[in-house]
N, C-alpha and C positions, 0 to 999 in steps of 0.2 A: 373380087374381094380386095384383090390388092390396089387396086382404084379408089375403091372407098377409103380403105385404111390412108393414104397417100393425099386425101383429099381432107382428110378428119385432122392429119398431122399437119397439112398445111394451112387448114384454118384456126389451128388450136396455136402456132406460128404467130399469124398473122393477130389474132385476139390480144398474143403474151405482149407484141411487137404494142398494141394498141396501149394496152394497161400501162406498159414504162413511159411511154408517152405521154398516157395524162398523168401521169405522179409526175414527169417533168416539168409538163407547164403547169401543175400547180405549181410544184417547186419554184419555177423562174418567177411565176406572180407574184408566190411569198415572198421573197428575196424583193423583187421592183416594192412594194408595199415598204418593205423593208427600208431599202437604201433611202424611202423618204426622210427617214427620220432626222438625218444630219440636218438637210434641208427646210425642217419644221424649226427643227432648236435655233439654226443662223436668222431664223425669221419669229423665230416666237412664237409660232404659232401653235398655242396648245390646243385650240380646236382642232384645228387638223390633226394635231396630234391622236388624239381623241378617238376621229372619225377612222383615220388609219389602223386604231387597233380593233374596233372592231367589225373595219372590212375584212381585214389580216385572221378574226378570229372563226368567222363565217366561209371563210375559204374553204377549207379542209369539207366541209359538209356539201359545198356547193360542187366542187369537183369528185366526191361520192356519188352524189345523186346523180349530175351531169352523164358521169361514166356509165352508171347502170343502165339507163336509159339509151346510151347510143347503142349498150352491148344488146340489151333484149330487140332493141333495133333490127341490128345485123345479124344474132344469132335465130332470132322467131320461135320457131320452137323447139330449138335445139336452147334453149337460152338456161334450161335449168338440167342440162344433159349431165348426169357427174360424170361419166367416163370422158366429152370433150373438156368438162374444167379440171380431171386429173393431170389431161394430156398439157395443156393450158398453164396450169401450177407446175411441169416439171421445164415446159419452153420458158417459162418466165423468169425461172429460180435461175437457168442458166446464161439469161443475158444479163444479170442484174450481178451480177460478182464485181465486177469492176468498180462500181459507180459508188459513188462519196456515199457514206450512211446505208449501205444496203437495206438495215432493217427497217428503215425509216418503208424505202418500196415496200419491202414485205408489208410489213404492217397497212398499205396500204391497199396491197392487194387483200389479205384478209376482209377489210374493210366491206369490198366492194362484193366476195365471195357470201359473207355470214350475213350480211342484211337483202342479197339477193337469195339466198337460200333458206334464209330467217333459222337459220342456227342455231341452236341451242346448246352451250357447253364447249365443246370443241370439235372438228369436225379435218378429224389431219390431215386427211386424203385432199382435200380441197383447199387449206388457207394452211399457213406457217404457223405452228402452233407456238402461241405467247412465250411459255415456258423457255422456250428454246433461242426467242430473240434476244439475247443479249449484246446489246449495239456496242461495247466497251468490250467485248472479249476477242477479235480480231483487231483489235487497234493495235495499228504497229508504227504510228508517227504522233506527233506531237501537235498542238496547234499552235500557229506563228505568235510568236510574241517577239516584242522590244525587250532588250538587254542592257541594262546601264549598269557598268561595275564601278564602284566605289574607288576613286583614287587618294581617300584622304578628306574630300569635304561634301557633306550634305547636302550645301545648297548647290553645287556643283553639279552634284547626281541630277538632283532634282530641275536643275536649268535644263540639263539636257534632257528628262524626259518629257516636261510641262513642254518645250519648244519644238518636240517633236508632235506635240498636237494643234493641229489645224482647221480653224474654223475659217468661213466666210468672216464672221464676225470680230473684230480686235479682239486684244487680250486688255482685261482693264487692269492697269498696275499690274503687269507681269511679274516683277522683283517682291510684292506682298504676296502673292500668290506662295511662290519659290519659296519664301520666308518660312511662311504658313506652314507647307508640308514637312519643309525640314525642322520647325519646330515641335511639331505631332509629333513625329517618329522619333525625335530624341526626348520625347517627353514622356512615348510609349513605351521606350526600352531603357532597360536598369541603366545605371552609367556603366557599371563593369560589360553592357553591349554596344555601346555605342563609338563611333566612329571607324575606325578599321575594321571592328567584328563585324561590321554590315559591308557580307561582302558586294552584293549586286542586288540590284530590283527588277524583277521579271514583271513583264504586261502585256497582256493580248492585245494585240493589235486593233481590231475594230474597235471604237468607244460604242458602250454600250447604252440606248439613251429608252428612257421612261417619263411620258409625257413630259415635264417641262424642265425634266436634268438631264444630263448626262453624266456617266461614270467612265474613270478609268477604273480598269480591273485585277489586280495582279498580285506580288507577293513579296514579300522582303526576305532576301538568303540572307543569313548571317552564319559562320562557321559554325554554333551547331543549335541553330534557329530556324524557323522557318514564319513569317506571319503575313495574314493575308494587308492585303490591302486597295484598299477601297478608295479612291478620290470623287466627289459630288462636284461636278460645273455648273454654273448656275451663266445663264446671261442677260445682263440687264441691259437698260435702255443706253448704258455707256460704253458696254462690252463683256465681254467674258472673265469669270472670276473663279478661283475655288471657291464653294460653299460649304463644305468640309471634310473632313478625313476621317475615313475608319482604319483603322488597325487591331481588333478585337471581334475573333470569330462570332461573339454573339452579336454585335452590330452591325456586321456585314452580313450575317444569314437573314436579321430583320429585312436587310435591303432586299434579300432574295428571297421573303417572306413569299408561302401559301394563298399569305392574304391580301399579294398585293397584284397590279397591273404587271403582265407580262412585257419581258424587255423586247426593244427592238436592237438588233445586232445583226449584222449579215456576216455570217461563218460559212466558208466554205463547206466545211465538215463541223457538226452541232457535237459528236460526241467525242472529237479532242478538247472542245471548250468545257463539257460535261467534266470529262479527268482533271481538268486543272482547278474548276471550280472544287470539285472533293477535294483534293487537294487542301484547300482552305477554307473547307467548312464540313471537313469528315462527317458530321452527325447528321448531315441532310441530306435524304432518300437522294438515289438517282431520279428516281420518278419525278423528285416535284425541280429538280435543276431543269430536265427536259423541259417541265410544262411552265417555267417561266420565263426558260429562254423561247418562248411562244409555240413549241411543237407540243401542244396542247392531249394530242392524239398518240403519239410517241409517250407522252408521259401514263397515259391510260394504264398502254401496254407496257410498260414499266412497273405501275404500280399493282397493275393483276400478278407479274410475271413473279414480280416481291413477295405479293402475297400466298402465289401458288408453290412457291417453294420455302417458304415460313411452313406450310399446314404440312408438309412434307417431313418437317424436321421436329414439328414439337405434335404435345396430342391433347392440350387445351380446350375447350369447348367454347363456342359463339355463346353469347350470354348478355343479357340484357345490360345497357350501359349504363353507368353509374347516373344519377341523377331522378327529376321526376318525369314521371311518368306521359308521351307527349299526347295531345288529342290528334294529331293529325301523322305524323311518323311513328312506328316501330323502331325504336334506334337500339341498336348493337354492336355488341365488339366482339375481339377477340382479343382476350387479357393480355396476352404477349406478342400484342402487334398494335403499332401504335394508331390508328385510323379507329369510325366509326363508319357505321353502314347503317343507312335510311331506307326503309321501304313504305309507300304513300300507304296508309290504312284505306279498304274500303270505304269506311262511313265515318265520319267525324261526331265526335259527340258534342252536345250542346256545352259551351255555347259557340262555337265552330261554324260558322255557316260558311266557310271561304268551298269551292269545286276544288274536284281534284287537276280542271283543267289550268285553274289560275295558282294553284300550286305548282305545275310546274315550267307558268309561262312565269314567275316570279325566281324561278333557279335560272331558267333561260336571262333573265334580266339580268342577275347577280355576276353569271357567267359573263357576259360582254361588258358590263361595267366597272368604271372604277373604283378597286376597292376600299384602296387606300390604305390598307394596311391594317382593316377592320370588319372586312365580310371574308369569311370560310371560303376556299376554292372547293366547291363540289362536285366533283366528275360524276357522272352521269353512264351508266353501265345498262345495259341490255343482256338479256339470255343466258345471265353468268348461272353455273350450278356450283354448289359444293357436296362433301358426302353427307349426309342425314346426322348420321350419327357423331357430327361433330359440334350437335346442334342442344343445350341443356333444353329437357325435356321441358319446361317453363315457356321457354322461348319459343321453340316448336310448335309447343299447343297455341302459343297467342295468334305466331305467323299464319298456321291453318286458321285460326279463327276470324280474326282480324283484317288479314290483309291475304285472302283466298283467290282474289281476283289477281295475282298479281305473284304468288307463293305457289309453285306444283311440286308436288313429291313424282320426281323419276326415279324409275328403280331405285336406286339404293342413296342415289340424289336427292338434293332439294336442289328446285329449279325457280331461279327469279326472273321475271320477267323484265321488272326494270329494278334497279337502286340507285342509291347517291352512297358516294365512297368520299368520307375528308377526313382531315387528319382530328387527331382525338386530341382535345383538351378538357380539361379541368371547369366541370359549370360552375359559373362565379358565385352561385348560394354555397354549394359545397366547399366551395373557395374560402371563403368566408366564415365556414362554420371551426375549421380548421388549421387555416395560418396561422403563423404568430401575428399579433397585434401592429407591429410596424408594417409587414407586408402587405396584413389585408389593408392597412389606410392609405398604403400608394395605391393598391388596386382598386379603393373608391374613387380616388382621382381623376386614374387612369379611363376607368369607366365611364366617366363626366366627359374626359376627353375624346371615349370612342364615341358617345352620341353627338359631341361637336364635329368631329372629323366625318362623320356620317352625313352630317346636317350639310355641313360644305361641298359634298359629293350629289344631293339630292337626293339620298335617301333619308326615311323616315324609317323605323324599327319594327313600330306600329305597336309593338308589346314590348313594354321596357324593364319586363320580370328579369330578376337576376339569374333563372335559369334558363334565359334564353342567350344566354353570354357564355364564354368559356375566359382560362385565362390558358396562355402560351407557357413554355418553359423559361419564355423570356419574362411573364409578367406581364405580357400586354393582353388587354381584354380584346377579345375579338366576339364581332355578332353571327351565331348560326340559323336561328331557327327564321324561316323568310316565310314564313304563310300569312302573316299580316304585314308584313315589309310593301311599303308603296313607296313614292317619290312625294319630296317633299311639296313640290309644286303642284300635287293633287288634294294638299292637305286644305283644311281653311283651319288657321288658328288662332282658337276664339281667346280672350281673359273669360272667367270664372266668372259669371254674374255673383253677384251681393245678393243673400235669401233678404227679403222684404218684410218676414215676419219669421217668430219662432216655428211656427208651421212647416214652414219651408225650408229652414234649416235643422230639423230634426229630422225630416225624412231620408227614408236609406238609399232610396233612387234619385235622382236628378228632379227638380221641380222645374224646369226648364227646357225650352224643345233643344234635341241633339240629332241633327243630319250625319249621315254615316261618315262624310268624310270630315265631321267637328272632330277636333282635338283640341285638349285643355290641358296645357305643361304645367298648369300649376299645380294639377293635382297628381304629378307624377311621382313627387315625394311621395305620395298615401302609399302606395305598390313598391315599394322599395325596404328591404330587409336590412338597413343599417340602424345601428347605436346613433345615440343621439351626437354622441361625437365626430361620428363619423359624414352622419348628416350636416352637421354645422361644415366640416372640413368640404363637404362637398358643395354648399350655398356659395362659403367664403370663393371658393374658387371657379364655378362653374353655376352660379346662381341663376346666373342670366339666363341656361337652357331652361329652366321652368318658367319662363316667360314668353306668353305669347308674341311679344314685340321681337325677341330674338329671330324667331321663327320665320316670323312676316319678314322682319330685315334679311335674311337669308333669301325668304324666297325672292326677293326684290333684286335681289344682288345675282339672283340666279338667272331671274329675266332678262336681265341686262345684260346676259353674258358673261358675266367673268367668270374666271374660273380660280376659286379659291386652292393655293397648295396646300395639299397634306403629307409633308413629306416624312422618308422612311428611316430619319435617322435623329435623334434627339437634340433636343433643341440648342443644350452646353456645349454638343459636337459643331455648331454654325459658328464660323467667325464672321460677328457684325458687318455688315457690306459696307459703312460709314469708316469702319477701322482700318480696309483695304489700302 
């Protein structure tokens, strides 16, 4: 007996010894994936940029899969043994203390535990249970940053920090640069803060870069101040430039928006970068810092771990989300946590024809693409439960009704099979119905603007209903619902024939043949819920997206390669590249 047991211990060893290994060389991949990005920006290349994030985002699944497969390999049929994965889960837990981000492993090992055992809920004896991973609560160092303290002159500071960053590529006008930022920041702080009261500027060391910027990342001490700060590099065909400065927590969380491409940054340790980030942008979740600083997977298990100890503390009910009512998702919340949760309905009602399979090869799509700062990040969750009774009974009855294939009542559980988790906004009808009058007409602009910035990215919306939008606490419109969302370069878009006769223009349906993948922007004003003022404001400024010709020129521009920017910070915040 004491053979077996000796033998069971040393393959349960040798298994744990396996798993830290492949979280390793994922790790070291991510990271090489990573350190490209310097190397993309000195060269411009935002293709590659491109392509690098989502090899970088497909990893994490690829060394999942990879790992299970060599285990069921070597184990046979011991491979679903729980007593050898207990033995397994306690050899593992003990080599993994040392190493940068412990939870990150955990979490990794979970991974490979819950979708080889196909899991349901939580399962302790075998994987690290969520709750308990908090990757911030044993930090006990800081992560490296540059120090420039203030001896009296702005631009001074600022030479020394602009000059500690180094590209391949020149600096274009370095002293306009210098100019630049030391003009922001005394332009951002009252006179009674400026110049001595700013005592030092803190900055993380790695630049942090997203497809075709880079950032520095940091913060301004002042005796009894603290303000983030944000610098954009932009490099053109003549060298490196600042492209501009945030200093205003709501402009720098936009850059580290939900809804935008995750960064590339190579940190040694991701969650001393995490603390400093809170730091200067207090309001936003740990969860979504993790999943744009691209630990996509880490942010999951973040944002469960949020939510499972929210339900612990408050006794609120899951209930149906504001807005109308969707043909293709159940969407819900819970009132006093800020996200919504999607689950696919069984059957779609007329006039729906999209599968439930191309519903979610279309989140898969959303997921590896560029957002740009106007598609919803939606994670994607497997086998989660909650308790029943925290469910209003409305909502309950729809879920068994509706979405049965996909919805089980376990004991005292409800058990999902799959959902989507993203952060909760405000649908732009409801938006609308309720602002004040100045607000809602920037947010029809803004709106104008997220189907342009969409259009530049290759996406099409496909449904340009107002409830298929939300708005941010910042005001910017972002797009959710993706069941008719395609690329624009699948589109054909047509002009509006001319009716020929009263005949033809009296009729309620189309007198005209219409192929599934036609689209006609001109009638996209008819489906739009604005005031006539509002509609004028939005022609005057954005008239051109109801144009088919717009469309075509896009997608023409898309063939060709380029790649238009859409970037994450307001357009007043750019200093002219001509003014450098």
């Amino acid at each position: 007996m004491s053979g077996s047991a000796d033998a069971a211990s040393a393959l349960a060893q040798d298994c744990a010894r396996q798993l830290v290994d492949a979280f390793a060389h994922y790790n070291a991949e991510f990271r090489t994936i990573t350190r490209r990005a310097p190397l993309r920006f000195d060269a411009r290349d935002w293709r590659g940029s491109q392509q690098d994030a989502i090899e970088r985002i497909g990893l994490y699944d690829r060394f999942v899969k990879q790992t299970i497969a060599e285990l069921r390999l070597r184990l046979g049929a011991q491979a679903l043994n729980r007593d050898l994965w207990r033995q397994i889960h306690g050899a593992f837990a003990a080599r993994i203390t040392e190493l940068p981000d412990p939870e990150f492993t955990k979490t990794f090992f979970s991974s490979i535990s819950r979708r080889l055992f196909g899991t349901v809920g939580v399962a302790a004896d075998i994987e690290f249970i969520a709750t308990d991973l908090d990757p911030l609560a044993k930090l006990h160092s800081a992560v490296g940053t540059n120090t420039y303290v203030n001896h009296g002159s702005m631009s001074l500071l600022f030479e020394d920090l602009l000059g500690d960053v180094r590209f391949r590529s020149p600096w274009r006008d370095l002293d306009n640069s210098i100019a630049h930022v030391a003009a922001e920041v005394r332009a951002h702080l009252p006179a009674s803060k400026q110049r001595r009261d700013v005592e030092r500027v803190e900055v993380i060391r790695p630049v942090f870069y997203q497809i075709s910027r880079a950032y520095i990342v940091g913060r301004v001490v002042g005796r009894e101040f603290v303000l983030p700060l944000v610098i954009a590099l932009k490099n053109t065909d003549s060298g490196v430039l600042v492209d501009a400065v945030m200093l205003a927590e709501d402009d720098v969380s936009i850059v580290f928006s939900f809804s935008r491409s995750y960064f590339h940054v190579d940190l040694e340790r991701v969650a001393e970068a995490v603390v400093f980030l809170k730091s200067i942008m207090p309001r936003k979740p740990v969860s979504e810092l993790f999943t744009v600083l691209g630990r996509a997977k880490q942010g999951k298990t973040e944002r469960y771990r949020e939510l499972m100890r929210h339900l612990e503390h408050t006794q609120d009910l899951f209930a149906h989300a504001p807005g109308e009512r969707g043909l293709v998702m159940v969407c819900f919340t819970l009132p006093s946590f800020d996200v919504v949760f999607k689950v696919i309905r069984d059957r779609f009602a007329h006039p729906k024809t999209v599968l439930r399979e191309e519903v979610l090869a279309k989140y898969q799509m959303v997921f590896i693409h560029d957002r740009a700062g106007r598609l919803v990040d939606a994670q994607e969750f497997r086998r989660l439960r909650f308790p029943r009774a925290r469910f209003a009974p409305e909502l309950l009855q729809e879920l068994r009704r509706e979405a049965a294939h996909t919805v089980h009542d376990d004991g005292a559980d409800l058990a999902f099979d799959h959902m989507y988790i993203e952060r909760r906004m405000t649908p732009l009808n409801l938006f609308m119905r309720s602002a004040p009058a100045e607000d809602a007409d920037r947010v029809v602009l803004d709106y104008g603007q997220c189907i342009r910035d969409l259009a530049y990215t290759n996406i099409f919306p496909g449904d340009l209903l107002l409830k298929n939008f939300g708005v941010t606490r910042h005001g910017r419109v972002i797009f959710y619902d993706y069941d008719e969302l395609c690329r624009v370069t699948d589109c054909n878009f047509r002009d509006l024939p001319q009716p020929t006769n009263h005949e033809d223009e009296m009729r309620g349906e189309a007198w005209f043949y219409v192929a599934e993948n036609d689209v006609f922007p001109e009638s996209f004003i008819q489906f739009l819920g604005f005031n006539d003022a509002q509609r004028a404001a939005l022609l005057r400024l954005h008239g051109e997206i109801l144009t088919a010709a717009f469309w075509r020129g896009v997608q023409q521009r898309l063939a060709e390669g380029e790649i238009v920017e859409v970037l994450p910070y307001h357009p007043h915040r750019v200093r002219v590249a001509g003014s450098l």
